[in-house]
C-alpha positions as CSV (number, residue, x, y, z in Angstrom):
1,X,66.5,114.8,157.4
2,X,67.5,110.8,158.0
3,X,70.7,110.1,156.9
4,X,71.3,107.1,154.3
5,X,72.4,103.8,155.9
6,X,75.2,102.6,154.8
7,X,75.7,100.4,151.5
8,X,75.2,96.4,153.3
9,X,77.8,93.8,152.0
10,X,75.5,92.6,149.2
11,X,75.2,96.5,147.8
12,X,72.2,98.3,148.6
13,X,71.5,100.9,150.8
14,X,69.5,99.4,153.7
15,X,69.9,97.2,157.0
16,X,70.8,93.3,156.2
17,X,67.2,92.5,157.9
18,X,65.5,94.7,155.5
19,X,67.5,92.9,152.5
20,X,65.6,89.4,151.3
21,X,68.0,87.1,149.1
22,X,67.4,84.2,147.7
23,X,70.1,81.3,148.0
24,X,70.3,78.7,145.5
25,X,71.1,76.2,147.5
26,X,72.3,72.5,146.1
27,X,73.2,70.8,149.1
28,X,76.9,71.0,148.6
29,X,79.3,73.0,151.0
30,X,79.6,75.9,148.9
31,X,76.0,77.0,148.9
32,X,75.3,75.7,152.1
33,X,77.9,78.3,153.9
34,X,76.8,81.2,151.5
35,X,73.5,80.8,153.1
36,X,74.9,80.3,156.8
37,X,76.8,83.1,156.3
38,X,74.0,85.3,155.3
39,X,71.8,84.1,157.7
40,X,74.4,84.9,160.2
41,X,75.5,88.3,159.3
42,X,71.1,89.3,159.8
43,X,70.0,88.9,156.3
44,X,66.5,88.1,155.2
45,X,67.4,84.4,153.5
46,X,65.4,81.9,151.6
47,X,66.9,78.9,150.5
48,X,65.7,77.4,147.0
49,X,66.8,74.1,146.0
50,X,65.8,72.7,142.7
51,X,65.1,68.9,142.1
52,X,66.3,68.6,138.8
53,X,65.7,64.7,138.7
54,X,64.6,62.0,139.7
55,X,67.2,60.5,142.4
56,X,66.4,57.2,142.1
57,X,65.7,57.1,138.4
58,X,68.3,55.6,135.9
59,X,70.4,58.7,134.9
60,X,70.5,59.3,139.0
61,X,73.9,59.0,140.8
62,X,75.2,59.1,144.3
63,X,77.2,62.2,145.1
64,X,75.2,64.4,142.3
65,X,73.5,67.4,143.5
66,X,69.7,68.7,143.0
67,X,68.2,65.3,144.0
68,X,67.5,62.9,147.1
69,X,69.9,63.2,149.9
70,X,71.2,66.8,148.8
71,X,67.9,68.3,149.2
72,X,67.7,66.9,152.5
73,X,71.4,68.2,153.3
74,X,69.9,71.5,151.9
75,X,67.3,71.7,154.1
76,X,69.2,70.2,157.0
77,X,71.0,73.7,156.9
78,X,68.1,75.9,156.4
79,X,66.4,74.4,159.7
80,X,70.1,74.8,161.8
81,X,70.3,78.5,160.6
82,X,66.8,79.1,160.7
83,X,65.2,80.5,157.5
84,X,62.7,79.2,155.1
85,X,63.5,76.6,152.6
86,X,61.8,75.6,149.0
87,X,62.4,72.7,147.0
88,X,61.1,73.6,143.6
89,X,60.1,70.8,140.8
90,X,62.5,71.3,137.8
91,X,62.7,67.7,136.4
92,X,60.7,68.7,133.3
93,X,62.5,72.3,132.5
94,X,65.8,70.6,133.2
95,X,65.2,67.8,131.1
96,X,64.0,69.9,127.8
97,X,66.6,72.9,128.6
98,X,69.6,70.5,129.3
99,X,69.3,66.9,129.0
100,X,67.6,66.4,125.6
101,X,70.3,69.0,124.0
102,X,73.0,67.3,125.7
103,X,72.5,63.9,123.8
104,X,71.1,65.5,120.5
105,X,75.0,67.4,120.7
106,X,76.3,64.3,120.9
107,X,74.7,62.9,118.3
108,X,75.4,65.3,116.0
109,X,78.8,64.7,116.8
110,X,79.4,67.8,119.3
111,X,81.0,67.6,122.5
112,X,78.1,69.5,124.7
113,X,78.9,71.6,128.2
114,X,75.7,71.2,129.7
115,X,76.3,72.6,133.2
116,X,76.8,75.9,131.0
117,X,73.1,75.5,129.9
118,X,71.9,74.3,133.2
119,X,73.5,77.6,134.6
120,X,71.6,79.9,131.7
121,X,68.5,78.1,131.1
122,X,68.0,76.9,134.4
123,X,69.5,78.3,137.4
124,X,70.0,81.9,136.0
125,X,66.7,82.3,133.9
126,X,63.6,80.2,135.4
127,X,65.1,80.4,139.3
128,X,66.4,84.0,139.2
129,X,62.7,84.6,137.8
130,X,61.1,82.5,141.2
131,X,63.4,85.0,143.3
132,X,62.0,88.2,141.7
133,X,58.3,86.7,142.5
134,X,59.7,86.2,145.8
135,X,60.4,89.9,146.1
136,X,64.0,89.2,146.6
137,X,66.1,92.1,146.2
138,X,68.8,90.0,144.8
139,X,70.0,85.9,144.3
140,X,73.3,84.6,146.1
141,X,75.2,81.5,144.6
142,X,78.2,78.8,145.6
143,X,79.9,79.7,142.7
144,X,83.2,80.4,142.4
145,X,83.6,83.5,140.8
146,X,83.7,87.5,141.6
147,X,81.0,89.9,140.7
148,X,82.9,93.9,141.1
149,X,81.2,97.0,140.0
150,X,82.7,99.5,137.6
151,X,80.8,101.2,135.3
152,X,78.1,98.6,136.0
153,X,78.3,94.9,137.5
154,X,81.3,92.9,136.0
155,X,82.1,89.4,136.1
156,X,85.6,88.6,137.1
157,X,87.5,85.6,137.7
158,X,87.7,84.2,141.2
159,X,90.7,85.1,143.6
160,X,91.5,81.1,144.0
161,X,92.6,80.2,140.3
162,X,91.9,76.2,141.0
163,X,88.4,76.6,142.2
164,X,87.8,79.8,138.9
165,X,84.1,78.5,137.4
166,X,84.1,81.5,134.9
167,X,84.2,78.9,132.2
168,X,80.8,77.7,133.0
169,X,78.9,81.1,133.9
170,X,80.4,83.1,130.3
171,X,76.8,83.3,129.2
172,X,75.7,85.3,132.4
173,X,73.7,87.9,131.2
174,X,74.1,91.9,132.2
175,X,70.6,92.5,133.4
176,X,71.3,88.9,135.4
177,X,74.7,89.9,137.3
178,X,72.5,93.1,138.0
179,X,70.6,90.8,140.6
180,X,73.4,87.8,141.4
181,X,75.7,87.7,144.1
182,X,78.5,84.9,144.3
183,X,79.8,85.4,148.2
184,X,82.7,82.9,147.8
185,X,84.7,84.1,145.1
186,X,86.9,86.3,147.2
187,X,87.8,83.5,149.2
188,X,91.3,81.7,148.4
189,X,90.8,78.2,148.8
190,X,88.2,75.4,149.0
191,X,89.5,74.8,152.7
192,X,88.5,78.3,153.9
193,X,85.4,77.6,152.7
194,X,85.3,74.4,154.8
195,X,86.4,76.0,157.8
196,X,83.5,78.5,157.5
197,X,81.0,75.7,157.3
198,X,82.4,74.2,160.4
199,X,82.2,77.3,162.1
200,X,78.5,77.5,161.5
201,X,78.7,74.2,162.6
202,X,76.8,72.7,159.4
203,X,76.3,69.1,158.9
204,X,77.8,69.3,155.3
205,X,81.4,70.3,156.3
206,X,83.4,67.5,155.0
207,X,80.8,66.6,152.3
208,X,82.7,65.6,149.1
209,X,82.5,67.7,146.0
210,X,80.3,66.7,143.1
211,X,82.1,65.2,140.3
212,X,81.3,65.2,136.6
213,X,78.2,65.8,135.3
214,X,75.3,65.0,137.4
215,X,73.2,63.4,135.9
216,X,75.9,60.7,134.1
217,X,76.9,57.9,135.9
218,X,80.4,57.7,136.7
219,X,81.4,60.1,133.6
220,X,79.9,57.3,131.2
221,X,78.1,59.9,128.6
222,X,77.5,57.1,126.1
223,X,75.5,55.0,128.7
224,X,73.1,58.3,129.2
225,X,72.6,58.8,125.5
226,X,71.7,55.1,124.7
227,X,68.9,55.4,127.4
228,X,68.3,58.8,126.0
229,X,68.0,58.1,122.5
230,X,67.9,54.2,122.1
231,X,69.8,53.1,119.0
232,X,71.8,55.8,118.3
233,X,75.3,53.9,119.3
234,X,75.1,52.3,115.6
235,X,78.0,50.7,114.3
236,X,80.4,52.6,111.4
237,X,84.0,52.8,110.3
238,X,87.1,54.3,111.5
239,X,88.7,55.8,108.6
240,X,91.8,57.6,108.1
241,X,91.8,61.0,106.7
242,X,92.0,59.5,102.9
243,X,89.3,57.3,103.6
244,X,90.8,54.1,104.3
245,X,89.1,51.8,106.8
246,X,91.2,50.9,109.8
247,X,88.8,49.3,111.2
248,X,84.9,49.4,113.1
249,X,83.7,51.3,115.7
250,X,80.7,50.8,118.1
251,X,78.9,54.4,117.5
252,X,80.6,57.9,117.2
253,X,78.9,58.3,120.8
254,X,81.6,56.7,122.2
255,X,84.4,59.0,120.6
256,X,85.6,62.7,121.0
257,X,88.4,65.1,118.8
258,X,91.6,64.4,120.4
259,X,90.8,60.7,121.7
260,X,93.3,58.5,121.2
261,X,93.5,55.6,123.5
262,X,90.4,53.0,123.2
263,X,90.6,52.9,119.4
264,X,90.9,49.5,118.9
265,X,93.3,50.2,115.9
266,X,97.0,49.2,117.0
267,X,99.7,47.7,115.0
268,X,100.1,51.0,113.4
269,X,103.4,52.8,112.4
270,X,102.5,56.1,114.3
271,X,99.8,57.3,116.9
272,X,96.3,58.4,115.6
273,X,93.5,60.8,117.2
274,X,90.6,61.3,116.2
275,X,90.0,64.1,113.9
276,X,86.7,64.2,113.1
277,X,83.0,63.2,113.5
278,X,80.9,62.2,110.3
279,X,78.1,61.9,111.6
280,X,75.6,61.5,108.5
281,X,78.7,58.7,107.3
282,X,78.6,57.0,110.8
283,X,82.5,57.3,110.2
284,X,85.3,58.5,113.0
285,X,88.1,59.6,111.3
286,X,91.5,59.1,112.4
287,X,94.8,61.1,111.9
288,X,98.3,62.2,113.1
289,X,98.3,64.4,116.0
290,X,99.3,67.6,114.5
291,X,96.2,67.6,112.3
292,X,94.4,68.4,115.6
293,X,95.9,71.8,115.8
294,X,93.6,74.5,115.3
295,X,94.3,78.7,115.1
296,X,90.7,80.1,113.2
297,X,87.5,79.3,115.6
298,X,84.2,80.3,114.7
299,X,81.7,81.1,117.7
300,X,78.2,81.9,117.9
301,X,75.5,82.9,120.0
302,X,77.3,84.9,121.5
303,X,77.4,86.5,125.1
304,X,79.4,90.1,125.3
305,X,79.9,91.4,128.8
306,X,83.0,93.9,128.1
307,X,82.4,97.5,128.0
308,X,80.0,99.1,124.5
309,X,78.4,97.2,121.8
310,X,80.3,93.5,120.5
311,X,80.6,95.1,116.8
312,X,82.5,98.7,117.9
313,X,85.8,97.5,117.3
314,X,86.4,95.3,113.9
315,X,89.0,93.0,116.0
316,X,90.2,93.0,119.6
317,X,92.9,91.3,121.4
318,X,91.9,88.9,123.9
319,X,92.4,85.6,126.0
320,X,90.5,82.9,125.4
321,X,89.3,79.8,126.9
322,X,88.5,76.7,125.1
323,X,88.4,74.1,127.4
324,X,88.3,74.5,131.4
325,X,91.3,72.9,132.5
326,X,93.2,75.3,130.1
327,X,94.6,78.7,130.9
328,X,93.6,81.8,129.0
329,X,95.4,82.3,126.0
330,X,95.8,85.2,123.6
331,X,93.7,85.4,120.4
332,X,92.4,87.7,118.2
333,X,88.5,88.4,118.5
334,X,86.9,89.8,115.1
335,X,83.1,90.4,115.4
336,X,81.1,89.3,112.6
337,X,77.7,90.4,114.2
338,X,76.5,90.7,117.6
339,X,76.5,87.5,118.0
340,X,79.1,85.6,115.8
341,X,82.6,86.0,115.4
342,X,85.7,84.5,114.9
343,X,88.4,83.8,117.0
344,X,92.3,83.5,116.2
345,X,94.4,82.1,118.6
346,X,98.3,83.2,118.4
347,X,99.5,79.6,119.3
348,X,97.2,76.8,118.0
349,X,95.7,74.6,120.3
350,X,94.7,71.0,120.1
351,X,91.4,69.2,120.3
352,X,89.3,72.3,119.7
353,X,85.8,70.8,119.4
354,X,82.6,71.5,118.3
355,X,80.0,72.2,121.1
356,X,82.4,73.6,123.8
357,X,82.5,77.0,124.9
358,X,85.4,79.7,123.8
359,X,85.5,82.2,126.8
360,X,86.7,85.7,126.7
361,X,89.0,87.1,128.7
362,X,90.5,90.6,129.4
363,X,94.1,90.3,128.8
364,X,96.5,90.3,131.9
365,X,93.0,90.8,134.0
366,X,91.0,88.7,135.8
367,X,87.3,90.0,133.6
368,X,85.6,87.8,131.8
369,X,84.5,89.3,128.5
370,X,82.0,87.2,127.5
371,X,82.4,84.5,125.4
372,X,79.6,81.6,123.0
373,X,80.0,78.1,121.5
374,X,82.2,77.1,119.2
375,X,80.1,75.7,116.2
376,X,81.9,73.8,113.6
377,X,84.9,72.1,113.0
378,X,88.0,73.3,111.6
């Protein structure tokens, strides 16, 4: 009787040449060594890349990834390690997934995440669904974060804290982390990964992170939605919470909750943020910083990755994220169905804002629960 082989580093019971994954490959570092590294250790590797727009088109940028000279870095890689390499055209999906949301949010006075949507509408949904075709046994990412089986596959934080993207990947699915991999979360700092590129000797070893979104121009999200959506940076007030007029603005495009600087309103007595978007007044409203503060969050469309149903327990205690550049912090989670709930945080936070994800964490862990969008304003 054959004996079994042994389990292979990405989980399943066969020899690393009898294993075909597909990489998602953007033509950054990160990917670029999770496929070198597969490659290397015998697997059976194709490399996807996804052009997700037009390079030289006007929302195009140098240093973004998914278009011109990252696809060629992408392939650059595939033809040093020797395995097969797609570039698949996503300019249409990723412009009616992510893009057109992305400005309709901020029109409607939201502060959108859209390499959340990019990761679950895009790279997770219509790309893990090209790497089943290809009879790929599972899909291997760049991202920074861990993937650990207990009583099934569970998302956890990655071991290097600064590089963590569990922010951006909450909405991961459990039939999805069934079939992902994420090689590099295990790794403790950006510079291992380097070092692992140069070993493999790849072309991309010193290549400079992407920054920002990538398909805004220097972090200018205005800019995008006026080509986007011409007209909609229309003139209105900037009111105080009593609705006084301070003065105008040039389109609520241009602000966020928590903005202060750029307001064109000095003279004044005290600092004011803004508070608000009135969209359907064309107003931004202004007010003293502590009316920012914010303890009661509603979320929706929700996605729950902890252990039974969302609705089991009426309320657990949690961490939460509600920005990425801020720590978890404790909070109350009351289901108020599978998909909505509200969240309490112990110690109110500032600048919570409509269109950003809340992310759950376990408490003193490193799991990520789960988490959805925060949908309205205080």
């Amino acid at each position: 009787m054959p004996t079994a082989h042994p389990i292979n580093s990405l989980g399943f019971a066969k020899p690393p040449s009898e294993t075909r994954v597909v990489v998602a490959m953007s033509g950054g570092v990160d990917s670029s060594v999770v496929a070198a590294q597969l490659a290397e250790e015998g697997y059976d590797v194709v490399g996807v890349t996804l052009q997700l727009y037009d390079h030289g088109a006007a929302l195009a940028k140098k240093g973004a990834c998914c278009a011109g000279q990252d696809i060629h870095d992408a392939r650059r890689v595939a033809e040093a390690m020797g395995f097969p390499h797609y570039v698949l055209d996503y300019e249409n999906i990723f412009k009616d997934a992510v893009i057109d949301e992305f400005a309709d949010s901020y029109l409607a006075g939201a502060t959108p995440v859209p390499c959340i949507r990019c990761n679950e509408r895009v790279k997770f949904k219509d790309l893990l669904a090209t790497a089943r075709d290809l009879e790929a046994d599972c899909m291997a990412t760049g991202h920074y974060i861990q993937r650990k089986v207990g009583a099934g596959p569970e998302l956890h934080c990655a071991a290097d804290a600064n590089r963590d993207q569990s922010y951006f990947l909450f909405s991961t699915t459990p039939e999805q982390l069934d079939f992902l991999r994420f090689p590099l979360g295990h790794l403790p700092s950006k510079d291992a990964t380097r070092k692992l590129a140069a070993k493999y000797g790849l072309a991309v070893a010193d290549k400079p992170d992407s920054q920002d979104i990538c398909f805004v121009p220097n972090g200018n999200y205005a800019s995008v939605i006026e080509k986007l959506r011409p007209g909609a940076a229309e003139p209105g007030e900037i009111v105080d919470v009593e609705g006084n007029v301070l003065g105008e603005h040039r389109g609520v495009i241009h602000y966020t909750i928590g903005q202060r600087r750029g307001l064109g309103i000095g003279g004044l007595a005290d600092p004011l943020y803004v508070v608000r978007l009135d969209v359907d007044k064309r107003q931004v409203v202004v007010g003293p910083k502590d009316l920012l503060a914010t303890r009661t969050i509603p979320v929706r469309e929700i996605n729950w990755l902890g252990d039974g149903a969302f609705t089991d327990q009426a309320e657990r205690e949690i961490s939460v994220k509600v920005r990425s550049t801020r720590p978890p912090a404790p909070a109350i989670l009351r289901p108020i169905s599978e998909t909505e709930a509200e969240v309490e945080l112990l110690t109110a936070e500032e600048g919570v804002s409509p269109g950003q994800a809340c992310v759950f964490y376990e408490t003193g862990g490193s799991r990520i629960l789960g988490g959805g969008w925060i949908w309205k304003g205080r």
